[in-house]
C-alpha positions in Angstrom: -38.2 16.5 22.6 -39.3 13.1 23.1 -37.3 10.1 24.8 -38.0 8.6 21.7 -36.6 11.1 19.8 -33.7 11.5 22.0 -32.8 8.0 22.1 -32.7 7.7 18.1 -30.5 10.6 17.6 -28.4 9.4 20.4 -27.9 5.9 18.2 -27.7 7.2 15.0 -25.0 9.6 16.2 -22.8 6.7 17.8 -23.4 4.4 14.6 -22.1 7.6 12.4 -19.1 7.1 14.6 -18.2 3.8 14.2 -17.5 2.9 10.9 -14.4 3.0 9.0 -12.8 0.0 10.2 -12.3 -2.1 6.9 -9.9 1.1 6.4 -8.2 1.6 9.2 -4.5 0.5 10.0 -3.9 -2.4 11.9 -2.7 -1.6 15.5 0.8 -3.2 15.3 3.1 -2.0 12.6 6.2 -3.5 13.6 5.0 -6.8 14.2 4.5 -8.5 11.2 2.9 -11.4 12.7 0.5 -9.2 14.7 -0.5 -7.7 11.6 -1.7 -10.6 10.0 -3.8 -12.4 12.7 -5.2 -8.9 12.9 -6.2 -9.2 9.3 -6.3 -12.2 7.9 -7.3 -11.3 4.9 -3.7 -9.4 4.2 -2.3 -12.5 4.4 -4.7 -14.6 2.2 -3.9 -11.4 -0.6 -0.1 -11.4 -0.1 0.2 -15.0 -0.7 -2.0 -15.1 -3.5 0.1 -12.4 -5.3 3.6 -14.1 -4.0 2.0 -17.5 -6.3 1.0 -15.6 -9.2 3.8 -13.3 -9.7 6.4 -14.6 -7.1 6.7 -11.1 -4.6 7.2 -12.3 -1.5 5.0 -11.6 1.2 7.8 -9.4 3.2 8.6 -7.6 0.5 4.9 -6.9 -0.1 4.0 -5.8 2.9 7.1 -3.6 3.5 6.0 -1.5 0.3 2.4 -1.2 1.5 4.1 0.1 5.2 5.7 2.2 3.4 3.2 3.9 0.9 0.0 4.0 3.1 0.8 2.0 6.8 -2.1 -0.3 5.7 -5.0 2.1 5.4 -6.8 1.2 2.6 -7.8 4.3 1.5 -4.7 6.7 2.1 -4.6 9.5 -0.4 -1.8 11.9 -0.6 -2.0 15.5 1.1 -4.1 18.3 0.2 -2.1 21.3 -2.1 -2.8 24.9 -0.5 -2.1 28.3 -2.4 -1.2 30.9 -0.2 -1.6 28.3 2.4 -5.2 28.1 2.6 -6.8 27.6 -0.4 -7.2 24.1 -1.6 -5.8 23.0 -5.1 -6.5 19.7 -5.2 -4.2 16.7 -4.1 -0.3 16.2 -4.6 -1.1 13.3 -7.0 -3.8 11.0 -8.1 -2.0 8.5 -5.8 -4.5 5.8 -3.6 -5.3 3.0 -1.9 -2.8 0.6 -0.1 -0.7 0.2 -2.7 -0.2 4.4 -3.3 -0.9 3.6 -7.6 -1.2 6.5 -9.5 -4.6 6.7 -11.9 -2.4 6.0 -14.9 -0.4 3.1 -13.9 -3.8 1.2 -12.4 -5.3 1.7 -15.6 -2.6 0.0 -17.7 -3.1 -2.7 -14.3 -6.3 -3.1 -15.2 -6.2 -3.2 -19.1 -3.7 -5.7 -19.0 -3.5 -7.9 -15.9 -6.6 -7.0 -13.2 -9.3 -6.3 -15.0 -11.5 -3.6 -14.9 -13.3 -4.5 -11.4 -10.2 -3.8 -9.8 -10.1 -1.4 -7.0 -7.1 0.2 -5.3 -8.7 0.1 -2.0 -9.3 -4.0 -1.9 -6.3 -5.5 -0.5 -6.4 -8.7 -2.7 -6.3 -6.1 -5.9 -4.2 -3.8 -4.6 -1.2 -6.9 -3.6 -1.8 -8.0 -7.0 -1.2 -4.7 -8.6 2.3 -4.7 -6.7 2.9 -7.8 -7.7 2.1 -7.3 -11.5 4.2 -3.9 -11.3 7.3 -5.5 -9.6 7.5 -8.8 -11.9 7.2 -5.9 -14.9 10.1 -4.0 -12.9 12.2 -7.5 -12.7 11.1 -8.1 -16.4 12.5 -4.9 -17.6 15.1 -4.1 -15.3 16.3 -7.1 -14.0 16.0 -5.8 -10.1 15.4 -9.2 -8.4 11.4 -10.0 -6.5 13.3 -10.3 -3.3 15.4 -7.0 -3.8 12.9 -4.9 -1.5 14.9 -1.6 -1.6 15.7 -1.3 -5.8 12.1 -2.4 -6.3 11.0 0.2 -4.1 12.8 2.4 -5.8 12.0 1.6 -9.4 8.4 1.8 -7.9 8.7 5.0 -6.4 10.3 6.7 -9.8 8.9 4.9 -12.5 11.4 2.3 -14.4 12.2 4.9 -16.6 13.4 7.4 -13.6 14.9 4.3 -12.1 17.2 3.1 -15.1 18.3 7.1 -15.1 19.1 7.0 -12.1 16.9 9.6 -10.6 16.9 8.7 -6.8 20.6 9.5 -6.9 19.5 13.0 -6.7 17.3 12.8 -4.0 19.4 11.3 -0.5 16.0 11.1 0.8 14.3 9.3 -1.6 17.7 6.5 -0.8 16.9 6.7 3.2 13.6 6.2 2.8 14.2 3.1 0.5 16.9 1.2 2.7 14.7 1.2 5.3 11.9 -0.6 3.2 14.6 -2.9 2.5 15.3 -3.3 6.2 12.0 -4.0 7.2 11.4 -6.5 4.7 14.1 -8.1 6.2 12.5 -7.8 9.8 9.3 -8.7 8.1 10.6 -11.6 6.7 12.3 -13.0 10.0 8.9 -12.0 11.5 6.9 -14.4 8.9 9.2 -17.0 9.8 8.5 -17.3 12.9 4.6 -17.3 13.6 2.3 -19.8 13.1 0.8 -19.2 9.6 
């Protein structure tokens, strides 16, 4: 084989290898402030959607911890029969935001138009946003209220107003501790330089 050769499948190997960052999740997870000079751009989206539908950015960003830990194209596990052969994912959830093909097409009908894509942090924040103002709308569970909006989002408003999460302690856990670290988040954002 030539050196030419050589070398050329050398560099097209290590560029195959080094993609993927616009999806990746940012290094600091706990650090809300590290987060954002990370990405910039999470910021710009969270406060865009805190101005048009009033989430704020804690709250946002605790939910998207929560659902994917910022990797922009997270999709739910694979289902095995017999425990090897593949039936397809858990559910039709994606993106930063976790949204479920049915609920991002009534997103997009009525408030994000049909561009919209669940892997763009700008769309996916303002999906969020759009679903939680519709959950405070509906249900009355206050923007700021981290750990009932999760919840609503989590079982649908419908499974929220009957209560389902009662049944599930998990499902509770899992929920006060968005609700805690949209608190920590919040005390976080108050602190760095913006």
């Amino acid at each position: 084989m030539s050196r030419f050769l050589r070398a050329a499948l050398l560099l097209l190997l290590l560029a195959s290898c080094g993609g993927g960052r616009e999806y990746a999740a940012p290094r600091q997870l706990d650090d809300a402030c590290a987060i954002i000079r990370e990405r910039p751009q999470y910021l710009r989206a969270m406060k865009a959607t805190e101005r048009r539908w009033g989430v704020p950015v804690a709250v946002q960003m605790a939910v998207i911890h929560q659902e994917s830990k910022f990797i922009g194209n997270a999709r739910t596990p694979h289902r095995f029969a017999l425990g090897v052969i593949p039936m397809g994912r858990q559910s039709t959830a994606y993106g930063y935001s976790q949204a479920l093909n049915g609920t991002w097409e009534e997103y997009q009908k009525t408030a994000g138009g049909r561009g919209a894509k669940r892997d763009r942090i700008d769309d996916a924040t303002d999906f969020m946003g759009w679903y939680f103002s519709e959950t405070t709308r509906k249900l009355g569970i206050p923007l700021d209220n981290a750990e009932a909006q999760y919840l609503a989002y989590h079982e649908g408003r419908s499974g929220y107003a009957s209560q389902s999460h009662l049944g599930k302690p998990w499902l509770v856990q899992v929920a006060a501790k968005v609700g805690s670290r949209a608190t920590m988040y919040s005390q976080q954002l108050a602190g760095c330089s913006r």
